[in-house]
C-alpha positions in Angstrom: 82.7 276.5 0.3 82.6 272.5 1.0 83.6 270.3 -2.2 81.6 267.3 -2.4 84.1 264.6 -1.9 87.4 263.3 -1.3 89.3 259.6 -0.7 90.2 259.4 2.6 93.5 256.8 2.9 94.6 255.3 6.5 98.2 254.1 6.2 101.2 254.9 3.8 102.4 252.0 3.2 102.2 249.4 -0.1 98.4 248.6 0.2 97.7 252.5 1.1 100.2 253.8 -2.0 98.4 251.2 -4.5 95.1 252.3 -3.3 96.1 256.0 -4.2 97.7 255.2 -7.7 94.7 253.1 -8.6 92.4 255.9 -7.6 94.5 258.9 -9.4 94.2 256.5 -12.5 90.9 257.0 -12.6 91.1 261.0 -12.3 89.7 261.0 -8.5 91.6 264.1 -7.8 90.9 264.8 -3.8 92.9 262.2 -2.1 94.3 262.4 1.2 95.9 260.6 3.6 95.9 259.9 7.1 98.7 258.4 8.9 100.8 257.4 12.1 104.3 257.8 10.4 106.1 259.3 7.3 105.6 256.3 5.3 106.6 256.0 1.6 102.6 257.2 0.0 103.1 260.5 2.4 105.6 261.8 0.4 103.6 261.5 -3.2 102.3 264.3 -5.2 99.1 262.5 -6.1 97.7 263.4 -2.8 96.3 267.0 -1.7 97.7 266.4 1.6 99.2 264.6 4.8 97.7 264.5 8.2 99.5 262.7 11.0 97.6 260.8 13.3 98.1 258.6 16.3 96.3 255.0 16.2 93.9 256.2 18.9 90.1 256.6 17.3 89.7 259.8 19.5 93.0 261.3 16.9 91.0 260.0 13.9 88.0 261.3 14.9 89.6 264.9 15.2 91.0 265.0 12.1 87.9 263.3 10.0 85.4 266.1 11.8 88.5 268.9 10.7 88.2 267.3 7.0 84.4 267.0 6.9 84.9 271.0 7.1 85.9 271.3 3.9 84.3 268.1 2.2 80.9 267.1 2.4 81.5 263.6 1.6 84.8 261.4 3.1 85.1 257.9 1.4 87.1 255.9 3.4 90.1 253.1 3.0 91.2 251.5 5.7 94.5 249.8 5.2 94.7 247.5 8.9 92.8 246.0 11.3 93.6 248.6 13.9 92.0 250.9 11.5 88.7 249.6 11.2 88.2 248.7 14.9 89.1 252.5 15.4 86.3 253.2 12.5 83.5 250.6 14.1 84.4 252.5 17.4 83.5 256.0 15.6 80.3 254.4 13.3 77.9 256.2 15.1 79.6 259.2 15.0 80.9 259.9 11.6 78.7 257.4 9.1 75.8 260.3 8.3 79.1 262.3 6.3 81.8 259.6 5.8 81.5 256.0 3.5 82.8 253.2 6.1 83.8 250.1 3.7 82.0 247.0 6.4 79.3 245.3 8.2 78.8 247.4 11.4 76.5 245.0 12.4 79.3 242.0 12.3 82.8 243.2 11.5 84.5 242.6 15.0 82.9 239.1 15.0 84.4 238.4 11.5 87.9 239.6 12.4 88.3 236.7 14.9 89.8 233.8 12.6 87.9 231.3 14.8 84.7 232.6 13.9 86.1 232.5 10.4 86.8 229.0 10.4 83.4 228.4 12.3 81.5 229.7 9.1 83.9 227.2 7.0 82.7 224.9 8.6 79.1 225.8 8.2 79.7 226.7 4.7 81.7 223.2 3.6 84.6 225.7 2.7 88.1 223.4 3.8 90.4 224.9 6.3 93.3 223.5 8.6 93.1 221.3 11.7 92.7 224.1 14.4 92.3 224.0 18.5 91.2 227.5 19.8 93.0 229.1 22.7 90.9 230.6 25.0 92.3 229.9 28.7 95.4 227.9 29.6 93.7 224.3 29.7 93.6 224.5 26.4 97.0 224.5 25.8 96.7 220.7 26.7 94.3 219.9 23.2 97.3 221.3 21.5 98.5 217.6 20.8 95.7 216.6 18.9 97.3 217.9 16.2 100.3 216.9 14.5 103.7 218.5 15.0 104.9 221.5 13.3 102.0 223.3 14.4 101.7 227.7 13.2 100.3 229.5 16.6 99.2 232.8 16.0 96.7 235.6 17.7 93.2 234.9 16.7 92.9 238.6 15.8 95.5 241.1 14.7 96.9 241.8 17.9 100.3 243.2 17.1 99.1 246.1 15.9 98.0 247.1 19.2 100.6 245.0 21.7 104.3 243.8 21.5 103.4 239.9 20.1 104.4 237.8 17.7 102.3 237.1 14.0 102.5 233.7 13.7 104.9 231.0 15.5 106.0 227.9 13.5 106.4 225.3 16.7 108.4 221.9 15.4 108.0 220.0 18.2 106.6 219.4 22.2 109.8 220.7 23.5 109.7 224.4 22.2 105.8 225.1 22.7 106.9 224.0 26.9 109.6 226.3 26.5 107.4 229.5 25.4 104.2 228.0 27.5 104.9 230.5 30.1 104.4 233.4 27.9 101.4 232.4 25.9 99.6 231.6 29.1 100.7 235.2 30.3 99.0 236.4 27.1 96.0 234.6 28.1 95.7 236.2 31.5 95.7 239.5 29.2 92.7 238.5 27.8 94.6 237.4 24.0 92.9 234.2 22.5 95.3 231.7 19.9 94.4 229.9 17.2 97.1 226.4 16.7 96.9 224.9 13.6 98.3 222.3 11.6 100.8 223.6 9.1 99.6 222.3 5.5 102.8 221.3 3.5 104.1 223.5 0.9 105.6 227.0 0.3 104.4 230.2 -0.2 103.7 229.7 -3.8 100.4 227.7 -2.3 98.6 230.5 -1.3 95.8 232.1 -3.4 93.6 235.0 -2.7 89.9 236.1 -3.8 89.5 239.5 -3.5 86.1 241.6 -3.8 84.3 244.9 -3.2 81.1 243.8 -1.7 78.4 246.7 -1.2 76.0 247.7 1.5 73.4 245.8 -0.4 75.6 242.4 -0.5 75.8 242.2 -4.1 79.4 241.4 -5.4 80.1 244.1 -7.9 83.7 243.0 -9.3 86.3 240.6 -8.1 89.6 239.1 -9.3 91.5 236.1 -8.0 95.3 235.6 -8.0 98.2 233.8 -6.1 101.3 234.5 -4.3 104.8 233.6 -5.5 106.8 234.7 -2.8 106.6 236.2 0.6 109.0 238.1 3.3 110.8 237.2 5.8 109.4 233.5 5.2 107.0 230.8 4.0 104.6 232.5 6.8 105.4 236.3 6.6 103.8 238.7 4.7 103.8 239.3 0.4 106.9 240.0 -1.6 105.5 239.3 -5.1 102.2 237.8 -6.3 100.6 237.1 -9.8 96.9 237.0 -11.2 97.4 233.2 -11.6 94.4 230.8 -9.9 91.7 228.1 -10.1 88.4 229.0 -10.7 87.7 226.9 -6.8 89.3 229.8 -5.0 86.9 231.7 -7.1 83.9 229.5 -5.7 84.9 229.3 -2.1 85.5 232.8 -1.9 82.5 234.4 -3.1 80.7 232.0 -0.1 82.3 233.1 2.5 81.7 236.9 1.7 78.0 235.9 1.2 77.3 233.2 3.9 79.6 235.4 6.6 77.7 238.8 4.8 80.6 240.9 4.7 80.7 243.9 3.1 83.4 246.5 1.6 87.0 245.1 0.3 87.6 241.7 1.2 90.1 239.0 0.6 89.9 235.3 1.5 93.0 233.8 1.4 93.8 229.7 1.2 96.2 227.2 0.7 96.6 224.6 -1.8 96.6 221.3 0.3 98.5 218.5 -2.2 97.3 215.8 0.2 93.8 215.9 -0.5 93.6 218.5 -3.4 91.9 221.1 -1.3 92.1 224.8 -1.0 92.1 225.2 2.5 91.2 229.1 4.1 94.3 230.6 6.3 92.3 234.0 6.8 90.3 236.5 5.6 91.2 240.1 5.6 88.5 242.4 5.6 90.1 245.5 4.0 92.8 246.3 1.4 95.8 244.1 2.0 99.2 244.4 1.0 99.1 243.6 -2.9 95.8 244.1 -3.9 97.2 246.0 -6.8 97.2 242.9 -8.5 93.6 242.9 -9.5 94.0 246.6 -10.5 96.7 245.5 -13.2 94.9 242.7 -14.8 91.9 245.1 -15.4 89.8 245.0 -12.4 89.4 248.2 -10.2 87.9 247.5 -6.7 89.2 251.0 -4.7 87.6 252.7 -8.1 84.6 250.2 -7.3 84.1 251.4 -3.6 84.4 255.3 -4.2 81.7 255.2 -7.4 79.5 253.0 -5.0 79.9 255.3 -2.2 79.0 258.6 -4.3 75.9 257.1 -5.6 77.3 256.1 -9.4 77.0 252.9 -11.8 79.8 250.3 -11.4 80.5 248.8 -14.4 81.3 244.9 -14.2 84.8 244.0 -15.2 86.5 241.0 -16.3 90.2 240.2 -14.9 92.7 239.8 -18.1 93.8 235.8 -17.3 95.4 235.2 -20.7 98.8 237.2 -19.4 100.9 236.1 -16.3 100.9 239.4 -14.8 103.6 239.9 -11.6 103.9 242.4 -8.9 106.9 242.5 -7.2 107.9 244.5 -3.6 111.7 245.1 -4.7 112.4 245.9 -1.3 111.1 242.4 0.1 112.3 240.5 -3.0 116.4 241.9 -2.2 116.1 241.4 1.7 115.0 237.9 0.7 117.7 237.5 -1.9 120.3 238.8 1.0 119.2 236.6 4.2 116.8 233.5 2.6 119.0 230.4 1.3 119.1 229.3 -2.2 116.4 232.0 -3.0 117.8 233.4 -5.9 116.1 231.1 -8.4 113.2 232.6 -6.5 114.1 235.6 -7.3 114.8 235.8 -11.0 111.5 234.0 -11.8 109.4 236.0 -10.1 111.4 238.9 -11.3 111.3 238.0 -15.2 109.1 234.7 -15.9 106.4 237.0 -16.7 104.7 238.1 -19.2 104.3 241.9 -17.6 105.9 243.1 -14.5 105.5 246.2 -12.3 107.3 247.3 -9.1 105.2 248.1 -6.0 105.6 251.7 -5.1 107.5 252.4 -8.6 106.0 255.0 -10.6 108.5 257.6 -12.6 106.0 260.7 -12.2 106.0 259.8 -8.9 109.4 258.9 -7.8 109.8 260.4 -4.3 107.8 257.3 -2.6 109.9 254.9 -4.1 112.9 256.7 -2.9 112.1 256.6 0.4 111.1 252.7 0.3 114.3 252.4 -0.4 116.5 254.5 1.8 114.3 251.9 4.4 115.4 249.0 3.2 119.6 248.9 5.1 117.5 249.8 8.0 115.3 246.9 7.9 118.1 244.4 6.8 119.9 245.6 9.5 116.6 244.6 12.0 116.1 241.3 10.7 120.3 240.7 11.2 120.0 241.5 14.9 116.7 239.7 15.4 118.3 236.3 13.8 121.2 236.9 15.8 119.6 237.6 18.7 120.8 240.3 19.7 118.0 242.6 20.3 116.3 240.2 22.3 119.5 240.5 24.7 119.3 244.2 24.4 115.7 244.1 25.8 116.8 241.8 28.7 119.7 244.5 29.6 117.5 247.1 29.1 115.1 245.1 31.3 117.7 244.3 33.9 118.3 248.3 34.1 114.7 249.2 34.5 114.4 246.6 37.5 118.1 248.0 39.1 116.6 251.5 38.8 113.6 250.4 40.6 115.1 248.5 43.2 117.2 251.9 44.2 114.3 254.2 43.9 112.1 251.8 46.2 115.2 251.9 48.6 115.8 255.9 48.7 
C-alpha cells in the first residue's frame, strides 16, 4: 500500500543536509534523497533512504516514477540549477504526482542573470554596470566599463561543462590573454555577463530569501547577510548571519513579484558605499547553500513548501532580529584560515562575535555527515594547493599533449 507522501531532496551537500534537518525538526518523517555522489546528507540517519542518480533527467525520471510506487505524493527540493532544468524538462511528465517548487511558465527565462538584471531595470531595483556577451563583437563594449571587471556565465554553466564561475579581470592585458577561450565558449553557444566589480568584501552581500506559492503570495521570508565566503571575496558562503536592512527586504520581495517567481527563492545584492545602494549580483531560484539561516532565527521555508504542497495552513512567521545569529561552514572557515592572508581576525569573529552559533552539517544525533565533511576537507586543501600553484593546469596540458601523441600514431598505423 502507497503512503501519502514523502520529501524528495536532490543533492547531499550543505543546502540539501540543512533542508533535511529543518524538515526532520518538524517531524516530516519520509525523507529521501536523490543524488550524483556520496555526499555528506547520504550518509544521515534522518533519511529513509539513498538513491544514486546521474545528472541526466532521463536517471531522475526513473527513479521518481520507481518512488511514486510507493508514495502517492513526492514534494520536491531541488538544491542546483542543473536540477531544476532536469525538473522543467520532466514537468509534463511527473507534475500530476510530484510538487515542483517554480514557474513552469518562466523559470529558464529567469535563470539567465541578464534577464534578471533586465527586470531590475524595469523594476528600479539597482544592479552593477553590465555588457552582455552574446557573440564575439561584443567583447569590444567590454571597455565601457571600468577595470577590474567579474566575467561570469550568464547561467550556471559549470554544472554542466568544464568553465569557470566567475573571473575577476584587473586590467586590458589579461581579458586579450583569455579572449581566445571565451570566444571559443561563444561558438559553443555560452552567453557572459561583464560587470563592474562594486568595492567591498564579502561582508557586503545580503540575501532575501522566500517561499513564494503557486498562487504568488509570499507566505514567509527572512533576510540576512554574509560574513565570509570560500575560496574568496567572489566564491561561494563560508559563514553568514541574520543581520540586514529592511531595503534588501523591499527590493527583494519586488523582484519575486514583478519577475513572478515561484517556490524558494533568494535575491542576493551588494552594498554599494558609493552611492548607498543595494545593488542585485543574482538570484537563485531554489535552496542555496546557507539557507539554514532563516531556519535558525525562527523562520521555516522547506517546512513552508512541503505544508503548501500537501494542501495545509502555513502559519506566518517572524524572523528573531534582536540576536546576531551565525552559521558557520567549519570546513570553508579552516581552508580559509590555511590559504587566505591575514584571515584570522576573520575567522575568530565570525567564529565567536555572536550571540548564537551553529556549525553547518554539525548535529551530535547525527554525527556521521559531519564526519565525512570532514575526512573531505585535506582533499580539498590539497585541490586548491595545486590549482594556485598551477600545477593541475600543467597536468591537463601533459595529459593533453599525450592524447594528441596517441592520436597522431593511431592516425599513422
Amino acid at each position: 500500500m502507497k503512503k501519502s507522501s514523502c520529501a524528495l531532496i536532490l543533492g547531499g551537500n550543505v543546502n540539501g543536509y540543512s533542508i533535511i534537518q529543518e524538515l526532520h525538526e518538524k517531524k516530516v518523517e519520509e525523507i529521501i534523497l536523490f543524488g550524483c555522489c556520496r555526499e555528506s546528507a547520504s550518509y544521515s540517519n534522518k533519511i529513509k533512504k539513498f538513491v544514486l542518480i546521474n545528472d541526466t533527467p532521463e536517471s531522475l525520471y526513473g527513479e521518481i516514477k520507481r518512488l511514486h510506487e510507493e508514495y502517492e505524493k513526492i514534494v520536491v527540493f531541488p538544491t542546483n540549477d542543473l536540477q531544476l532544468e532536469n525538473l522543467h524538462k520532466l514537468y509534463n511528465k511527473i507534475s500530476s504526482f510530484c510538487f515542483l517548487p517554480f514557474n513552469q511558465e518562466n523559470l529558464l527565462v529567469c535563470l539567465d542573470k541578464f534577464v534578471q538584471y533586465s527586470y531590475c531595470e524595469q523594476l528600479g531595483i539597482p544592479y552593477p554596470k553590465t555588457i552582455y556577451i552574446q557573440e564575439k563583437k561584443d567583447l569590444e563594449k567590454i571597455g565601457l566599463i571600468q577595470f577590474p571587471i567579474l566575467l561570469k556565465p550568464a547561467q550556471r554553466e559549470d554544472l554542466k561543462i568544464r568553465i569557470f564561475r566567475n573571473m575577476k579581470i584587473n586590467k586590458p592585458e589579461e581579458l586579450r590573454n583569455i579572449k581566445s577561450k571565451i570566444e571559443n565558449y561563444l561558438d559553443a553557444g555560452i552567453k557572459f555577463l561583464a560587470s563592474e566589480i562594486i568595492p567591498g568584501d564579502e561582508s557586503c552581500l545580503y540575501a532575501y530569501v522566500a517561499y513564494r506559492d503557486l498562487k504568488g503570495r509570499i507566505l514567509n521570508e527572512w533576510t540576512g547577510k554574509k560574513l565570509a565566503q570560500y575560496p574568496d571575496s567572489f566564491g561561494v558562503f563560508s559563514s553568514a548571519s541574520n543581520k540586514a536592512p529592511e531595503e534588501v527586504r523591499i527590493q527583494g520581495r519586488a523582484l519575486l513579484n514583478g519577475m513572478d517567481i515561484k517556490g524558494i527563492a533568494e535575491p542576493e545584492f551588494k552594498y554599494d558605499s558609493r552611492d548607498k545602494k543595494y545593488k542585485l549580483m543574482e538570484i537563485n531560484l531554489r535552496s542555496m547553500m546557507w539557507h539554514r539561516v532563516g531556519n535558525l532565527s525562527g523562520v521555516n521555508l522547506q517546512y513552508a513548501q512541503y505544508l503548501d504542497a500537501l494542501g495545509k495552513n502555513v502559519n506566518p512567521q517572524i524572523q528573531v532580529k534582536n540576536k546576531d545569529i551565525h552559521f558557520i561552514y567549519l570546513n570553508h572557515e579552516i581552508i580559509n584560515l590555511i590559504l587566505r592572508r591575514k584571515y584570522l581576525p576573520i575567522f575568530m569573529k565570525n567564529i565567536w562575535s555572536s550571540t548564537e552559533s551553529y556549525i553547518a552539517v554539525y548535529d551530535k544525533r547525527d554525527i556521521k555527515p559531519f564526519l565525512k565533511d570532514s575526512i573531505d576537507m585535506p582533499i580539498i586543501i590539497f585541490r586548491r594547493f595545486m590549482r594556485a600553484s598551477g600545477a593541475i593546469q600543467r597536468l591537463q596540458k601533459i595529459r593533453g599533449h599525450i592524447a594528441g601523441g596517441q592520436k597522431s600514431i593511431n592516425d599513422s598505423v
